[in-house]
C-alpha positions as a Markdown table, in Angstrom:
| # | Residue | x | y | z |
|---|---|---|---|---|
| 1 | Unk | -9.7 | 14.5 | -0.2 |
| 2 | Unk | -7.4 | 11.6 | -0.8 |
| 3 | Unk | -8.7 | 8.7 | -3.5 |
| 4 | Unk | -5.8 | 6.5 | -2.9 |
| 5 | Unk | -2.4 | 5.9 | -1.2 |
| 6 | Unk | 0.5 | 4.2 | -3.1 |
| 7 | Unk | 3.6 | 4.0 | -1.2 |
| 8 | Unk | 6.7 | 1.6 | -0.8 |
| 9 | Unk | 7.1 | -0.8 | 1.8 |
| 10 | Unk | 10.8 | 0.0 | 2.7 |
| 11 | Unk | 11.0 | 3.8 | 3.4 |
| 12 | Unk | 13.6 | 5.7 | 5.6 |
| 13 | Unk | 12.0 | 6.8 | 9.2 |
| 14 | Unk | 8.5 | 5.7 | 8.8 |
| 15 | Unk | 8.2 | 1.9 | 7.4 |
| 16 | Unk | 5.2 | 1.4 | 4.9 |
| 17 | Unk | 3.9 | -0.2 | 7.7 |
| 18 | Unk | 3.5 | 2.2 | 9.7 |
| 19 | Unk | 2.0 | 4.7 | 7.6 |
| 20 | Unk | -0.3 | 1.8 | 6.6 |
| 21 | Unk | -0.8 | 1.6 | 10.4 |
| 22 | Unk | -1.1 | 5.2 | 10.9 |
| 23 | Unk | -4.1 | 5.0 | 7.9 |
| 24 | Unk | -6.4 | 2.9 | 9.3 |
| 25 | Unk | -6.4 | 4.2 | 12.8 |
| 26 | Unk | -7.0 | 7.5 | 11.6 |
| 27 | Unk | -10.7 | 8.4 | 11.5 |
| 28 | Unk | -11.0 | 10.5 | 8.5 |
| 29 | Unk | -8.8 | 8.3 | 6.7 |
| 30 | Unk | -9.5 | 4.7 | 7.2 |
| 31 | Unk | -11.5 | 4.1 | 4.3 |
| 32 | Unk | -9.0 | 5.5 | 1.9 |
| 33 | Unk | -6.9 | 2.6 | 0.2 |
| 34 | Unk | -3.6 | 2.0 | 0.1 |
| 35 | Unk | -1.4 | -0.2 | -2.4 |
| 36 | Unk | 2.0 | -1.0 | -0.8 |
| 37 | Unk | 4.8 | -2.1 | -3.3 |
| 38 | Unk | 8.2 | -3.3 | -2.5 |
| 39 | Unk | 10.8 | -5.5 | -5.2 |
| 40 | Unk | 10.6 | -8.4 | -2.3 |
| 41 | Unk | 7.4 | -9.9 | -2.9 |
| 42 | Unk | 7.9 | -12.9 | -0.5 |
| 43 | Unk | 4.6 | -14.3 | 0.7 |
| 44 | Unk | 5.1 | -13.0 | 4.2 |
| 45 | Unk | 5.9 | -9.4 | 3.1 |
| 46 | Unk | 2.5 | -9.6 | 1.0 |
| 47 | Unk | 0.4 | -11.3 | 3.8 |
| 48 | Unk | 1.7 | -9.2 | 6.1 |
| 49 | Unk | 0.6 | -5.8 | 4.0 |
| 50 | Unk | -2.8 | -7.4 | 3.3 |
| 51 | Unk | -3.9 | -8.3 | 6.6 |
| 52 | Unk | -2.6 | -4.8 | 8.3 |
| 53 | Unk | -5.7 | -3.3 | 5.7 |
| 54 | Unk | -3.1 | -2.5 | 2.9 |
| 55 | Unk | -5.8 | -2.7 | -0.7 |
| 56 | Unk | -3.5 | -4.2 | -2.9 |
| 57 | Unk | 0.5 | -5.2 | -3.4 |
| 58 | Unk | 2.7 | -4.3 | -6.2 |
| 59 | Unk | 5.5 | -6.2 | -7.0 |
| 60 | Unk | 8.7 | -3.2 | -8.2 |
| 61 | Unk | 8.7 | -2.7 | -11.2 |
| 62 | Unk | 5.5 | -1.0 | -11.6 |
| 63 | Unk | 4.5 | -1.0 | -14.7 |
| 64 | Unk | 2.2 | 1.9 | -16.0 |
| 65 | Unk | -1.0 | -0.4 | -16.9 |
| 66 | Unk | -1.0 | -2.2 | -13.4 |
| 67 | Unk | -1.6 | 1.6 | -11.9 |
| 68 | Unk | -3.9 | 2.4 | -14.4 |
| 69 | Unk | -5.8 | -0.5 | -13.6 |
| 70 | Unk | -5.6 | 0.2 | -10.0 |
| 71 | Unk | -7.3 | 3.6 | -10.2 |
| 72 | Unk | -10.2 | 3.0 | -12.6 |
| 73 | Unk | -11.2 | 0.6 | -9.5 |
């Protein structure tokens, strides 16, 4: 069983986007959320992530209490 998903927005072959997209049309899988994270937080990127059904957005970076915070949610 997957708890969460954590995965860049800019990725060779499949965009973040489209695994995001893949996600939450799969049926076993929908529920299951994903944080995208990129180092180009423009609003649009970020809207963009959050309305596709993306949880959360990192800015890169990460630092190690941000994704500690994100699992004990």
């Amino acid at each position: 069983e997957i708890d969460l998903v954590l995965t860049d927005v800019v990725m060779p072959g499949l965009s973040g986007l489209g695994l995001l997209s893949k996600i939450m049309h799969h049926k076993n899988h929908q529920k299951v959320p994903v944080v995208m994270m990129s180092s180009h937080d423009s609003t649009n990127v970020v809207f963009k992530c959050l309305t596709k059904g993306a949880a959360d957005f990192l800015v890169k970076p990460v630092r190690k209490n941000e994704l500690k915070n994100l699992w004990q949610h």
